[in-house]
C-alpha positions, 0 to 999 in steps of 0.5 A: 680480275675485275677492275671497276677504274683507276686511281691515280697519284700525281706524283705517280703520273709525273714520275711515269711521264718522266721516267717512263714515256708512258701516258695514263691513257696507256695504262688505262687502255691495258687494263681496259683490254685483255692483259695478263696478271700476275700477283706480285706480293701481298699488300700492306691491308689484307686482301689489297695485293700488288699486280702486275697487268701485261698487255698491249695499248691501242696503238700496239706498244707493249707494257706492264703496268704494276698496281694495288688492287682495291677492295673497291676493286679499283686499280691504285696504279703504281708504276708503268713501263715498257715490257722488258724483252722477257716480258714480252716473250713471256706475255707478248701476245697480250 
């Protein structure tokens, strides 16, 4: 899948700062590395679906980030956190 950049929302980032632990670097650092995706559901426009990326940050720790995959092939990011203990078996080495 190709992923041109990132779109943010600051309702988006705050929500994953304060809920989540999670840096927008992080999330960017997945999906510029090698994660795994998953279509999650069909989008409200055709062709702009909803993924999910399993992958790892620099650093090591392990996420699943979940976006909306533009036409313009940029990721519209909607939420992200840390993968879930099935995540991580399943995924884990992303």
């Amino acid at each position: 899948m190709e992923i041109s950049g990132t779109i943010w929302l600051e309702d988006v980032v705050d929500k994953l700062r304060r809920k989540h632990n999670v840096e927008p670097g992080e999330v960017e650092e997945v999906l510029s590395g090698r994660p795994s995706f998953r279509r999650i559901e069909a989008g409200h426009v055709r062709g702009e679906d909803l993924y999910a990326a399993f992958g790892r940050t620099e650093a090591g720790r392990p996420l699943t980030a979940y976006f909306v995959h533009k036409l313009t092939h940029q990721a519209l990011i909607v939420s992200a956190r840390t993968m879930t203990r099935n995540e991580k078996r399943l995924y884990g080495k992303n």
